[in-house]
PQR file of N, CA, C, O and H, with PARSE charges and radii, in Angstrom:
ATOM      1  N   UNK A   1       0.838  -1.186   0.000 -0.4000 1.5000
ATOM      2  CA  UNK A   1       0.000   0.000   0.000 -0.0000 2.0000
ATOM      3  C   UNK A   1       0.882   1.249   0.000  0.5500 1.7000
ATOM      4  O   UNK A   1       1.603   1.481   0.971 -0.5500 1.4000
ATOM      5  N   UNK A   2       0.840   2.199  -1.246 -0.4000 1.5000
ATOM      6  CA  UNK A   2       1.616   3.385  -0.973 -0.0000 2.0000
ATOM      7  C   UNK A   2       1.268   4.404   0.267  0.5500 1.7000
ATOM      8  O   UNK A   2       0.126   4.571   0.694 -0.5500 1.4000
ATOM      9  H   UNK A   2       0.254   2.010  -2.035  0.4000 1.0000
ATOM     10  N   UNK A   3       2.444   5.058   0.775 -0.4000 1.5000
ATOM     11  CA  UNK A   3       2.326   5.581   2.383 -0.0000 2.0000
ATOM     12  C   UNK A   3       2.730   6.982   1.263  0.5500 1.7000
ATOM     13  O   UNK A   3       3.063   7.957   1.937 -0.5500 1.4000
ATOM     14  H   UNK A   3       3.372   4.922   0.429  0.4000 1.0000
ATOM     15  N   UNK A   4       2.754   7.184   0.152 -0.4000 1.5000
ATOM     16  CA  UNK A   4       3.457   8.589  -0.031 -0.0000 2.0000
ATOM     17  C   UNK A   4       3.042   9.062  -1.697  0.5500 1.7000
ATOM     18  O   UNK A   4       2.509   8.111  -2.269 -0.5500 1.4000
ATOM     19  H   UNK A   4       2.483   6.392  -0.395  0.4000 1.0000
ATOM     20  N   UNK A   5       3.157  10.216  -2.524 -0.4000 1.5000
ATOM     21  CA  UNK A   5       3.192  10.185  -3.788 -0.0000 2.0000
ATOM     22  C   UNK A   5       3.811  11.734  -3.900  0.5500 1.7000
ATOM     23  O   UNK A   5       3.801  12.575  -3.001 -0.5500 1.4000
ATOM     24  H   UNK A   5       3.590  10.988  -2.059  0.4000 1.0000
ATOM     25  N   UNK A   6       4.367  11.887  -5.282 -0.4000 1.5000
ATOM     26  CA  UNK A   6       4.877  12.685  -5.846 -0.0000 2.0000
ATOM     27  C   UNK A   6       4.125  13.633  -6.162  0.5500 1.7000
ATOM     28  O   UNK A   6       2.938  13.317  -6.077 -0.5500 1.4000
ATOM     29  H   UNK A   6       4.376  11.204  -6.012  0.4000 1.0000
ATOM     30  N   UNK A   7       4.422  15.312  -6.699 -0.4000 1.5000
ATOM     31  CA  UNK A   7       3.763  16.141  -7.885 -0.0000 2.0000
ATOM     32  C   UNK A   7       5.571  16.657  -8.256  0.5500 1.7000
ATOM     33  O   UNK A   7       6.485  16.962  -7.490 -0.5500 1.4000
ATOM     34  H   UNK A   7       5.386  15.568  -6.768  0.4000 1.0000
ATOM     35  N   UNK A   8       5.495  16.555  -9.981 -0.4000 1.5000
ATOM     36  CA  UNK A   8       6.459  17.372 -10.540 -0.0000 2.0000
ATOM     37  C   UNK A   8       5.823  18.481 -11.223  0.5500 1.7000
ATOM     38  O   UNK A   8       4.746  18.656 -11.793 -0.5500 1.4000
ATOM     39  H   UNK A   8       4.753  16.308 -10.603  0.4000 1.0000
ATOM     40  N   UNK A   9       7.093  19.327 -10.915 -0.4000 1.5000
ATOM     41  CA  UNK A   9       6.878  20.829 -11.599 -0.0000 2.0000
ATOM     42  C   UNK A   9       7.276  20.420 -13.235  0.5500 1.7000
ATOM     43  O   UNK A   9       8.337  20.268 -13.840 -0.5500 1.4000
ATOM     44  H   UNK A   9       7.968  19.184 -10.452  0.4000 1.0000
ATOM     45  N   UNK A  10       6.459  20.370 -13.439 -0.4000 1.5000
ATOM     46  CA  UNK A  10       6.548  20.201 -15.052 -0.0000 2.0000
ATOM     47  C   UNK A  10       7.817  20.770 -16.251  0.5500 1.7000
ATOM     48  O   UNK A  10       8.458  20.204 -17.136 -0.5500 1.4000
ATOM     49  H   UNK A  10       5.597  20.493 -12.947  0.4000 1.0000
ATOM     50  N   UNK A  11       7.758  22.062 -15.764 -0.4000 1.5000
ATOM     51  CA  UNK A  11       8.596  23.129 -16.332 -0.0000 2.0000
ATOM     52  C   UNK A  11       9.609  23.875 -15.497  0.5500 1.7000
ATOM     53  O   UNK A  11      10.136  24.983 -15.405 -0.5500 1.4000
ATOM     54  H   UNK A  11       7.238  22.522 -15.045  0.4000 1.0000
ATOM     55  N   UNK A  12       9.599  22.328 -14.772 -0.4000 1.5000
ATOM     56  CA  UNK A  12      11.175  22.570 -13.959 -0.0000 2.0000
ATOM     57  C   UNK A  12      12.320  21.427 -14.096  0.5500 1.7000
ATOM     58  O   UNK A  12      13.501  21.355 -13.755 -0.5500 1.4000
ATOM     59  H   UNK A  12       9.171  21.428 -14.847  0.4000 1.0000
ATOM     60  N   UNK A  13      11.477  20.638 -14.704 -0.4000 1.5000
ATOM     61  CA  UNK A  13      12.116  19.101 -15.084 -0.0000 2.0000
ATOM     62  C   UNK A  13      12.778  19.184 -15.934  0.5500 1.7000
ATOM     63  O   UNK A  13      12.436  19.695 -17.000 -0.5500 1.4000
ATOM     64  H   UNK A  13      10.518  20.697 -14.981  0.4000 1.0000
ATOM     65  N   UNK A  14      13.964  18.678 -15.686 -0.4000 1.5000
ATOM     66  CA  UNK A  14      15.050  18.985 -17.096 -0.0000 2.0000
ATOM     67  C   UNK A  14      15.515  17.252 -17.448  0.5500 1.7000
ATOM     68  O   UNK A  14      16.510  17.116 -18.160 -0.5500 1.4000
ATOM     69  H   UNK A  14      14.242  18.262 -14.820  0.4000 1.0000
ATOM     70  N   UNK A  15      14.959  16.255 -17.062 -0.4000 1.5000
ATOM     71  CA  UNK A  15      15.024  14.645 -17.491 -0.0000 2.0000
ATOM     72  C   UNK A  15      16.604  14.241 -16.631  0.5500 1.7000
ATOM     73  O   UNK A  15      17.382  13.441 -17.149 -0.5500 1.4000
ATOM     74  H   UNK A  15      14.151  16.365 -16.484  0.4000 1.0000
ATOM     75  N   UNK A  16      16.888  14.854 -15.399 -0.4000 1.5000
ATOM     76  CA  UNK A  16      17.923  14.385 -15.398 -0.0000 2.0000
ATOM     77  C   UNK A  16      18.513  13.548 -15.063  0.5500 1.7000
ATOM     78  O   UNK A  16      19.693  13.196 -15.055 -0.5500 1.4000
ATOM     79  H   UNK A  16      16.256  15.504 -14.978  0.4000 1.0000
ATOM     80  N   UNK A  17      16.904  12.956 -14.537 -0.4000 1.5000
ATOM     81  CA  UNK A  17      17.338  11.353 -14.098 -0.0000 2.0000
ATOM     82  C   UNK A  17      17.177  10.935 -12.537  0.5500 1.7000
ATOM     83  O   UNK A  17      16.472  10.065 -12.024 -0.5500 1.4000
ATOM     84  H   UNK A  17      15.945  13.242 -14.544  0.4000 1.0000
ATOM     85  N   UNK A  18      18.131  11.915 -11.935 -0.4000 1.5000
ATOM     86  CA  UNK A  18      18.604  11.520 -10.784 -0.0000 2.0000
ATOM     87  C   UNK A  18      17.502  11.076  -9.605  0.5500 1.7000
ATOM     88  O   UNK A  18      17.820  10.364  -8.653 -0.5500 1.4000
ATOM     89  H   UNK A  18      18.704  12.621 -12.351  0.4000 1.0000
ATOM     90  N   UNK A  19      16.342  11.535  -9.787 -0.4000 1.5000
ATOM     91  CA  UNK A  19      15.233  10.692  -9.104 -0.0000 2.0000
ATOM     92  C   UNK A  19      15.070   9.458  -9.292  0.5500 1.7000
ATOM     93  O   UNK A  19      15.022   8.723  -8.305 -0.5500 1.4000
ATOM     94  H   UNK A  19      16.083  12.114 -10.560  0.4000 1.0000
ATOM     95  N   UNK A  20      14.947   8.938 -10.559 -0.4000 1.5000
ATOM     96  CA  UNK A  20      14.912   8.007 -10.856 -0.0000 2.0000
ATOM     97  C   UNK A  20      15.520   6.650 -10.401  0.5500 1.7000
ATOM     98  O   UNK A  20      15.091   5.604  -9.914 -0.5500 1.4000
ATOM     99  H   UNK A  20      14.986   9.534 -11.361  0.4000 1.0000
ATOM    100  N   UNK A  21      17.345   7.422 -10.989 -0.4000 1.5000
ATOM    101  CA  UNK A  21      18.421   6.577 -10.714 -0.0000 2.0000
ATOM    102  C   UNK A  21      18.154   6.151  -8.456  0.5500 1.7000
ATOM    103  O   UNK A  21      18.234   5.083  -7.850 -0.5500 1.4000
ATOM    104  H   UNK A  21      17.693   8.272 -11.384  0.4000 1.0000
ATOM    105  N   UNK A  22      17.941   7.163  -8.100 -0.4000 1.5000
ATOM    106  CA  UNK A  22      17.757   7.211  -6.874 -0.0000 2.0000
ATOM    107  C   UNK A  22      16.833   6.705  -5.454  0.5500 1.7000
ATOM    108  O   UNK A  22      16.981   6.628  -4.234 -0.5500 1.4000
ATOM    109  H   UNK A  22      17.875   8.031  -8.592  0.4000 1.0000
ATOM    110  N   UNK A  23      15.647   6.386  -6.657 -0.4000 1.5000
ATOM    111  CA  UNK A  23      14.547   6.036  -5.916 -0.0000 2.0000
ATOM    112  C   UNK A  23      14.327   4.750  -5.367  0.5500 1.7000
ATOM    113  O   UNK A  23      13.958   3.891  -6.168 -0.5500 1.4000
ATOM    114  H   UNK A  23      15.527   6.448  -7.648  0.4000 1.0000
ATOM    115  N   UNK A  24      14.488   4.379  -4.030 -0.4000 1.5000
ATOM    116  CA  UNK A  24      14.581   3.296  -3.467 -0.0000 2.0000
ATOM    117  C   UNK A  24      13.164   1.841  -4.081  0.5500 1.7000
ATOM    118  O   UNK A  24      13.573   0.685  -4.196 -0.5500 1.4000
ATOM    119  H   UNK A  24      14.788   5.077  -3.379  0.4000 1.0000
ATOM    120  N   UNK A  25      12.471   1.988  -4.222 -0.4000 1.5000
ATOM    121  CA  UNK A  25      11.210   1.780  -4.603 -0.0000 2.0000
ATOM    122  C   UNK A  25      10.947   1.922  -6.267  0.5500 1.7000
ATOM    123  O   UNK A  25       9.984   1.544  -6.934 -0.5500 1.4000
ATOM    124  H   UNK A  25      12.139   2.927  -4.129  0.4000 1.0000
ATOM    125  N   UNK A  26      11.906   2.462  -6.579 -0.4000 1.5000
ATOM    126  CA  UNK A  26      11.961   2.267  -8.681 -0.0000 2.0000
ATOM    127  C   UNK A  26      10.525   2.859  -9.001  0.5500 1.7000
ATOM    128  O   UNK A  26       9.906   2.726 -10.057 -0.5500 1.4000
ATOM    129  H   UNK A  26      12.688   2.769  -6.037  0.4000 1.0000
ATOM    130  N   UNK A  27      10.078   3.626  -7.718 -0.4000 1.5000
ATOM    131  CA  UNK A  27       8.182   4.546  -8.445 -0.0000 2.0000
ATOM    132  C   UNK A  27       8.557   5.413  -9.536  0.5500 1.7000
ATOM    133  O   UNK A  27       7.661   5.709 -10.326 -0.5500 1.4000
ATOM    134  H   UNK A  27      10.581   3.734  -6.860  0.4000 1.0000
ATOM    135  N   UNK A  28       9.828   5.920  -9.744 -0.4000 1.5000
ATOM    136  CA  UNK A  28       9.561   7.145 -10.703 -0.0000 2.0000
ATOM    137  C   UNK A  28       9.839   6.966 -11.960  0.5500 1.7000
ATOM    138  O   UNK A  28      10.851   6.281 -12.112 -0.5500 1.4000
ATOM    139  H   UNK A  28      10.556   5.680  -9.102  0.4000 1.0000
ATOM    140  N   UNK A  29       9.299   7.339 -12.998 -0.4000 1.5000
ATOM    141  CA  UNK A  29       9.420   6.612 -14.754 -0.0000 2.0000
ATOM    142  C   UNK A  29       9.764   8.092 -15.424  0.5500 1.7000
ATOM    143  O   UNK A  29       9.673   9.155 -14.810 -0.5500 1.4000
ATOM    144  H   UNK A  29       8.477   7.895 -12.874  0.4000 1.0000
ATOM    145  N   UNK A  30      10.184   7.943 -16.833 -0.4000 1.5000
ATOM    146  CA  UNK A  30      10.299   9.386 -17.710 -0.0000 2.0000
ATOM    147  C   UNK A  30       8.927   9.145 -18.234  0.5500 1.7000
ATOM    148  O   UNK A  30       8.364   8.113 -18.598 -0.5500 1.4000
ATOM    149  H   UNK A  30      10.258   7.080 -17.331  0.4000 1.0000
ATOM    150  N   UNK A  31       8.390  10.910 -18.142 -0.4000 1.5000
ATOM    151  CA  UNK A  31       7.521  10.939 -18.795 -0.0000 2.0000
ATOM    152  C   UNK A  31       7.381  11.344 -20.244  0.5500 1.7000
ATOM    153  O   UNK A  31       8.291  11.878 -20.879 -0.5500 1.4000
ATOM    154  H   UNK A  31       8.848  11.749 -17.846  0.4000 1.0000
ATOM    155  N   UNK A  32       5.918  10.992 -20.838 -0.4000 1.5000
ATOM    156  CA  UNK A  32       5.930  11.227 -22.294 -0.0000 2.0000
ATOM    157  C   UNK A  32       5.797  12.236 -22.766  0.5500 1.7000
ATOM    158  O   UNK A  32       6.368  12.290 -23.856 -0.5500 1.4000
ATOM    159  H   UNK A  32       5.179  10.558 -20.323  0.4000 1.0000
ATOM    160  N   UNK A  33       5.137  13.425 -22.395 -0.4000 1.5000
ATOM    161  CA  UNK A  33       5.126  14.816 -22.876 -0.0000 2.0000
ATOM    162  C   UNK A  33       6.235  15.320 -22.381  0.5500 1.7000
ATOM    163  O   UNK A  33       6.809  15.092 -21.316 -0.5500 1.4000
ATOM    164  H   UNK A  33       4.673  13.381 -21.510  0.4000 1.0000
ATOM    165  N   UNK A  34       6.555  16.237 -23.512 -0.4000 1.5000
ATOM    166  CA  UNK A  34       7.613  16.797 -23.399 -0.0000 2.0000
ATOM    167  C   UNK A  34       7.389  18.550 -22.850  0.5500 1.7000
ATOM    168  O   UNK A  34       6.363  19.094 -23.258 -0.5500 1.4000
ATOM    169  H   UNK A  34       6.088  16.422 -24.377  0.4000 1.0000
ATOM    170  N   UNK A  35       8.450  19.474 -21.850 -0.4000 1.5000
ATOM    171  CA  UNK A  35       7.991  20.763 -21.479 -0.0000 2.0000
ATOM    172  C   UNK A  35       8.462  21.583 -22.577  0.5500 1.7000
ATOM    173  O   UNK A  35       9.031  21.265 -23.621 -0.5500 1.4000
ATOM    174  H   UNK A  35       9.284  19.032 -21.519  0.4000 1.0000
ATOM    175  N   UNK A  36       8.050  22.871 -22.050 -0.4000 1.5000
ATOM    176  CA  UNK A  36       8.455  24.086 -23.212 -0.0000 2.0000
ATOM    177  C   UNK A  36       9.942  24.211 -23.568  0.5500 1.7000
ATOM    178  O   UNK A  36      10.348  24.547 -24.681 -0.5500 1.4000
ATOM    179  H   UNK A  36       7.588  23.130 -21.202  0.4000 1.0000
ATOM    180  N   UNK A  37      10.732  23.901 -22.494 -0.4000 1.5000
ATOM    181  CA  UNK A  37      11.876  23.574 -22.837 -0.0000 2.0000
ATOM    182  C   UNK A  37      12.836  22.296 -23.276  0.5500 1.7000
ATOM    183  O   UNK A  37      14.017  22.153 -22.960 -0.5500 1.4000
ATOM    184  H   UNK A  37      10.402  23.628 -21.591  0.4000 1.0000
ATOM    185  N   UNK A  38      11.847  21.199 -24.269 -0.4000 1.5000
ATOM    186  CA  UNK A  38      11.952  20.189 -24.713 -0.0000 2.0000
ATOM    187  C   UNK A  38      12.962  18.803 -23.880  0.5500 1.7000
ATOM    188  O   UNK A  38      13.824  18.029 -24.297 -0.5500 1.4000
ATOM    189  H   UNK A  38      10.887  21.315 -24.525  0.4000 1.0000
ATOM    190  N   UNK A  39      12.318  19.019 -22.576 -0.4000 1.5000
ATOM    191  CA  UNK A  39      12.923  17.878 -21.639 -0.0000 2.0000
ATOM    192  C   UNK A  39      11.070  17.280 -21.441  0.5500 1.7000
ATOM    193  O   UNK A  39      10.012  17.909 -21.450 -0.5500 1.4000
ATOM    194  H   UNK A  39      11.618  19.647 -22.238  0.4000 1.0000
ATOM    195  N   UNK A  40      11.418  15.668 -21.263 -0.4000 1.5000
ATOM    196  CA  UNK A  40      10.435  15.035 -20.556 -0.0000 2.0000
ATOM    197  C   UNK A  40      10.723  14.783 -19.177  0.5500 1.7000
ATOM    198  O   UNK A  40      11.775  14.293 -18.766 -0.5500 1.4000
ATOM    199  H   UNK A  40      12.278  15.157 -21.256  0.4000 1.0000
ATOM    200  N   UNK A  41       9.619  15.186 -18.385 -0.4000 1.5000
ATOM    201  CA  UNK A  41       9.262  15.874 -17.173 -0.0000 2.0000
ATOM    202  C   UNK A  41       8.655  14.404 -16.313  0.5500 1.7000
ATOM    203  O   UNK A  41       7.537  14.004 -16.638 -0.5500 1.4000
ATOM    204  H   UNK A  41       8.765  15.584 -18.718  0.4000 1.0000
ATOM    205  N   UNK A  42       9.457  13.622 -15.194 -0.4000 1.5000
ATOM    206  CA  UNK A  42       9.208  12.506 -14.919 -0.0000 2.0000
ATOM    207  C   UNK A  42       7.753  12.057 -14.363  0.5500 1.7000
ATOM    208  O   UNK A  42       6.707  12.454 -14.876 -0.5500 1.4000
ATOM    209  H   UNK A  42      10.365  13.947 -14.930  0.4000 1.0000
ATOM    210  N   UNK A  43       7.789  11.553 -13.724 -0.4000 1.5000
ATOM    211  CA  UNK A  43       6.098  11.036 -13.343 -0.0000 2.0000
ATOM    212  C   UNK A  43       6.282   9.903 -12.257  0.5500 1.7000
ATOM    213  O   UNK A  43       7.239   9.199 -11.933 -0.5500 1.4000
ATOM    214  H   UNK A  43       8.639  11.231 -13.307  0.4000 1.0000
ATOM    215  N   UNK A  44       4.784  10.030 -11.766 -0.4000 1.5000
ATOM    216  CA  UNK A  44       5.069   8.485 -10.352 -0.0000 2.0000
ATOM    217  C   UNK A  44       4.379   7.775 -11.557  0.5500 1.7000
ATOM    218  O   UNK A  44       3.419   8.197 -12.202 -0.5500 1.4000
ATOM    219  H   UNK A  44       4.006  10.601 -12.029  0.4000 1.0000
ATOM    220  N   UNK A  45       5.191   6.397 -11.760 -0.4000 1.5000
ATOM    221  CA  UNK A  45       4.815   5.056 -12.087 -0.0000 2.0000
ATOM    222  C   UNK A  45       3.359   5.012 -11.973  0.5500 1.7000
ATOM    223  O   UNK A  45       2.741   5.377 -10.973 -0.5500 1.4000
ATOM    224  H   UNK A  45       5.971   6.055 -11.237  0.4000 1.0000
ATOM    225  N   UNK A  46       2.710   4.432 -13.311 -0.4000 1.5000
ATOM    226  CA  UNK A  46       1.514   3.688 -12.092 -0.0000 2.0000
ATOM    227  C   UNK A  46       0.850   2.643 -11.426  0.5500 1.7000
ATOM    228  O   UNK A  46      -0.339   2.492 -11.147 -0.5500 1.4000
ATOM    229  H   UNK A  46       3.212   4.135 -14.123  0.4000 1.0000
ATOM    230  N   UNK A  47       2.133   1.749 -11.168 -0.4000 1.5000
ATOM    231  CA  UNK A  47       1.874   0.965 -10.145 -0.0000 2.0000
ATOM    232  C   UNK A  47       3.030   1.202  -8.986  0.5500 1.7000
ATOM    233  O   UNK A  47       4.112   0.621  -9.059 -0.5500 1.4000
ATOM    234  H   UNK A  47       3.099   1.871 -11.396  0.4000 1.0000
ATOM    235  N   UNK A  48       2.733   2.019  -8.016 -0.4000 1.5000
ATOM    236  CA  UNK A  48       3.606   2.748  -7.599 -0.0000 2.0000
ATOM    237  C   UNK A  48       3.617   2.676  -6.189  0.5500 1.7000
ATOM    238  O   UNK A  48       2.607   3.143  -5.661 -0.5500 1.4000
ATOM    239  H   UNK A  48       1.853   2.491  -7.956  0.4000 1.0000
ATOM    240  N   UNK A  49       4.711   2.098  -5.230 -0.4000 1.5000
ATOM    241  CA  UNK A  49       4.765   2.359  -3.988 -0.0000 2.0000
ATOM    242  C   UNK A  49       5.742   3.162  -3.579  0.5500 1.7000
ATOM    243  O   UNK A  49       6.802   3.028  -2.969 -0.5500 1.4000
ATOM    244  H   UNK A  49       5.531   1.718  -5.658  0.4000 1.0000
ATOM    245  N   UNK A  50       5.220   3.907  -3.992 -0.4000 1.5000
ATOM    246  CA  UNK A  50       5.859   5.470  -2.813 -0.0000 2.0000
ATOM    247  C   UNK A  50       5.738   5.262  -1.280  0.5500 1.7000
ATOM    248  O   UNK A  50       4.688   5.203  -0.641 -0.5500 1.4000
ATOM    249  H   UNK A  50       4.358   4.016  -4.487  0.4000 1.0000
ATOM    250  N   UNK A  51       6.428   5.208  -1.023 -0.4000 1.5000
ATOM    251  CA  UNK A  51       6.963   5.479   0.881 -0.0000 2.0000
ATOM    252  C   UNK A  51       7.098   6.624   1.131  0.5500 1.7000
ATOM    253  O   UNK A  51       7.625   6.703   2.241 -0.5500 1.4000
ATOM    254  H   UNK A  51       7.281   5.256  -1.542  0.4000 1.0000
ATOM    255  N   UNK A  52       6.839   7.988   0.539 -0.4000 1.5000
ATOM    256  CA  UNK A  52       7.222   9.081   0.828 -0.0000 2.0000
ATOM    257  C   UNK A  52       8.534   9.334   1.576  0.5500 1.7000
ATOM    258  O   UNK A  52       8.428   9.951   2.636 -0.5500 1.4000
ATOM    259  H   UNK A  52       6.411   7.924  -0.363  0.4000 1.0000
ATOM    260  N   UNK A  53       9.647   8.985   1.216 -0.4000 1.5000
ATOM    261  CA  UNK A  53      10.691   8.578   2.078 -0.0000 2.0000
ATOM    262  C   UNK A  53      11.523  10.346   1.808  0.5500 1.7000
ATOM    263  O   UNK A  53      12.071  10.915   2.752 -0.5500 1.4000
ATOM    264  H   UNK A  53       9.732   8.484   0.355  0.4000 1.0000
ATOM    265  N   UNK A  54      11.453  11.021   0.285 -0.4000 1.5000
ATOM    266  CA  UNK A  54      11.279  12.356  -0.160 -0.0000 2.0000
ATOM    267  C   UNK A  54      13.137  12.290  -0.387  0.5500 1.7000
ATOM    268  O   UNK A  54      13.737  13.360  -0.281 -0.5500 1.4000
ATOM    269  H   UNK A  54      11.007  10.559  -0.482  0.4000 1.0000
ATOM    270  N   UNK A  55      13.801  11.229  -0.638 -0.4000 1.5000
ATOM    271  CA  UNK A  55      14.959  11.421  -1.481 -0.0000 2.0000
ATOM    272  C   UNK A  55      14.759  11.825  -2.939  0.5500 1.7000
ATOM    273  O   UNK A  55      15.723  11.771  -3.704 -0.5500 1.4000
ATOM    274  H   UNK A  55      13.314  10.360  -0.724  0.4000 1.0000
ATOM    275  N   UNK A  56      13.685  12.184  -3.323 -0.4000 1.5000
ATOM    276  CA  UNK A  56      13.873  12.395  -5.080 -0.0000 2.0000
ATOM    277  C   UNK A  56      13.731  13.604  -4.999  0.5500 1.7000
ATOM    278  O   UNK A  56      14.424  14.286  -5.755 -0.5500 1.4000
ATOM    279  H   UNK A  56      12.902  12.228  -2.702  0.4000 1.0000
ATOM    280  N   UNK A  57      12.848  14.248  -4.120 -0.4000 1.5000
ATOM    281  CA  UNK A  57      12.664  15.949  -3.474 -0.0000 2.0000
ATOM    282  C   UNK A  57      14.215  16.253  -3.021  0.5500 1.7000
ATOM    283  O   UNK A  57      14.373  17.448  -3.268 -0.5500 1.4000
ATOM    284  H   UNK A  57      12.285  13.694  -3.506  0.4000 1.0000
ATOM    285  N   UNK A  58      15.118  15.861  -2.614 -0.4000 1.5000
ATOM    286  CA  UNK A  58      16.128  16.367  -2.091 -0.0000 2.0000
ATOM    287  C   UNK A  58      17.126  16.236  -3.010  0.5500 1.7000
ATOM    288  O   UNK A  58      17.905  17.186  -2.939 -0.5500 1.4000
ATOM    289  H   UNK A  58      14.990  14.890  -2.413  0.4000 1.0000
ATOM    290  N   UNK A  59      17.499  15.195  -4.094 -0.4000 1.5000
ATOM    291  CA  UNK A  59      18.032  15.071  -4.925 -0.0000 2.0000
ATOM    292  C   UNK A  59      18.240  15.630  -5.996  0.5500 1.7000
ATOM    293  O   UNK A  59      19.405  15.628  -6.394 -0.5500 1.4000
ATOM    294  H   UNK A  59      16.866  14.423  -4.152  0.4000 1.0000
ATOM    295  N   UNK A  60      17.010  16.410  -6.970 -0.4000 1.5000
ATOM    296  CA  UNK A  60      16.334  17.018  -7.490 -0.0000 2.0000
ATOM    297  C   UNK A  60      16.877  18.177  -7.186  0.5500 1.7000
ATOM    298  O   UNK A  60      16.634  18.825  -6.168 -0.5500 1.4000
ATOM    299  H   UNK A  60      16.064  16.411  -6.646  0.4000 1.0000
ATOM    300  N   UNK A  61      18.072  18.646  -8.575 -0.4000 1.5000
ATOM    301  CA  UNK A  61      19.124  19.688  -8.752 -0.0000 2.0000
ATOM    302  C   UNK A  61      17.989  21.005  -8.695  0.5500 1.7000
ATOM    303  O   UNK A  61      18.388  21.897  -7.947 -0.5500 1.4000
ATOM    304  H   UNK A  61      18.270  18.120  -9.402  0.4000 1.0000
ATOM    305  N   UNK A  62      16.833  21.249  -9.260 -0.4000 1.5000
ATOM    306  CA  UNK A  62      15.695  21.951 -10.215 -0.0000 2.0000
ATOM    307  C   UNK A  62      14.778  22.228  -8.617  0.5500 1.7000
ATOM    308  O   UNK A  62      14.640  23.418  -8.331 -0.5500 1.4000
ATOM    309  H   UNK A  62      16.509  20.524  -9.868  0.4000 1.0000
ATOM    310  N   UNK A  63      14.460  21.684  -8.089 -0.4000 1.5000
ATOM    311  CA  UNK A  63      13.700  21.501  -6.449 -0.0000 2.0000
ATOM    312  C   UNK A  63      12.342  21.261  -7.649  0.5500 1.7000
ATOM    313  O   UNK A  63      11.596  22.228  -7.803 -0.5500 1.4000
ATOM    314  H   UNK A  63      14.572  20.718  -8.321  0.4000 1.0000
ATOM    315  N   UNK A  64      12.109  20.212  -8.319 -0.4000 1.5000
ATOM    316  CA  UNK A  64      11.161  20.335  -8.944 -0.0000 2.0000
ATOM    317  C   UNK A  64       9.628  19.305  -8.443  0.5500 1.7000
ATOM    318  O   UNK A  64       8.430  19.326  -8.722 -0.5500 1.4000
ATOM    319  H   UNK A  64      12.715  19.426  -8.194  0.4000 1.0000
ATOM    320  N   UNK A  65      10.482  18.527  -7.625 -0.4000 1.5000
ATOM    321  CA  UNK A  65       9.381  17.404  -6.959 -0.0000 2.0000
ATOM    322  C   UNK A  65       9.223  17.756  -5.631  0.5500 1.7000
ATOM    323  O   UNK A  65      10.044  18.090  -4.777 -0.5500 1.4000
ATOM    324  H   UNK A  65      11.456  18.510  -7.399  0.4000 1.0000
ATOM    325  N   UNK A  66       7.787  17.595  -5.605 -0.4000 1.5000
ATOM    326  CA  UNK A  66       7.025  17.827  -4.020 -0.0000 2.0000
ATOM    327  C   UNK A  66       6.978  16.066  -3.577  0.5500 1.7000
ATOM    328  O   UNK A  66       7.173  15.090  -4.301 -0.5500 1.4000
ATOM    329  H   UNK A  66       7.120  17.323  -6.299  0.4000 1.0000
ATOM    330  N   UNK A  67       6.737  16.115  -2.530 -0.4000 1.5000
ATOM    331  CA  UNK A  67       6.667  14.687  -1.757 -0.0000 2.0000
ATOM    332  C   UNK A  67       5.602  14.963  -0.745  0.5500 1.7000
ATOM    333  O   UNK A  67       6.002  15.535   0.269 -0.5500 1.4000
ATOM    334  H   UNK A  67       6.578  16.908  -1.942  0.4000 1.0000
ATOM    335  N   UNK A  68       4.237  14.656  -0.813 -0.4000 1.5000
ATOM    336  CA  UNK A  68       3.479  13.971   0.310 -0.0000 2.0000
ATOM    337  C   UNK A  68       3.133  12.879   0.791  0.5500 1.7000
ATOM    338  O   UNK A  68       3.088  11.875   0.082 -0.5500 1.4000
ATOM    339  H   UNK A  68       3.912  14.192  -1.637  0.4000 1.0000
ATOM    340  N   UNK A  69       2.883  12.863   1.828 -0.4000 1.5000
ATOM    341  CA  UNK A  69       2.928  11.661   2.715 -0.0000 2.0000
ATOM    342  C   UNK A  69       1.389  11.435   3.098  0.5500 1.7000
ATOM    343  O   UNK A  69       0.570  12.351   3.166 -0.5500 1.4000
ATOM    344  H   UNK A  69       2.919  13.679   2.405  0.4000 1.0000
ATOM    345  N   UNK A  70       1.025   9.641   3.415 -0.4000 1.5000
ATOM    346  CA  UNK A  70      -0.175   9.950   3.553 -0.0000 2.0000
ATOM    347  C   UNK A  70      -0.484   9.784   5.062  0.5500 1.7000
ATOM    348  O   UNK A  70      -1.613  10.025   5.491 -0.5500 1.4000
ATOM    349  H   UNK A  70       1.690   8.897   3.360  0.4000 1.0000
TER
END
């Protein structure tokens, strides 16, 4: 049961990965639309157990991911 989930700033996402590479739980995927500044902007998985544990919020060069907890 997820205890946590993501929101990305869309047009703060520059694809750089490092959530991804980082995420204990493998929830975070690249997403398919691309922003105004032609990076795809990641996304929670959707089959996704987020722990809200908020290493992808801290990692996250851009501060582009929020982390709530439930």
């Amino acid at each position: 049961m997820p205890k946590g989930t993501i929101t990305v700033n869309d047009e703060m996402c520059k694809e750089c990965g490092l959530c991804i590479e980082f995420c204990a739980k493998k929830c975070i995927v690249p997403g398919a639309d691309y922003n105004a500044r032609g990076y795809r902007a990641v996304r929670l998985g959707e089959k996704h157990e987020c722990s809200g544990c908020a290493v992808c919020a801290v990692i996250c060069p851009e501060v582009a991911i929020e982390v709530y907890r439930e």
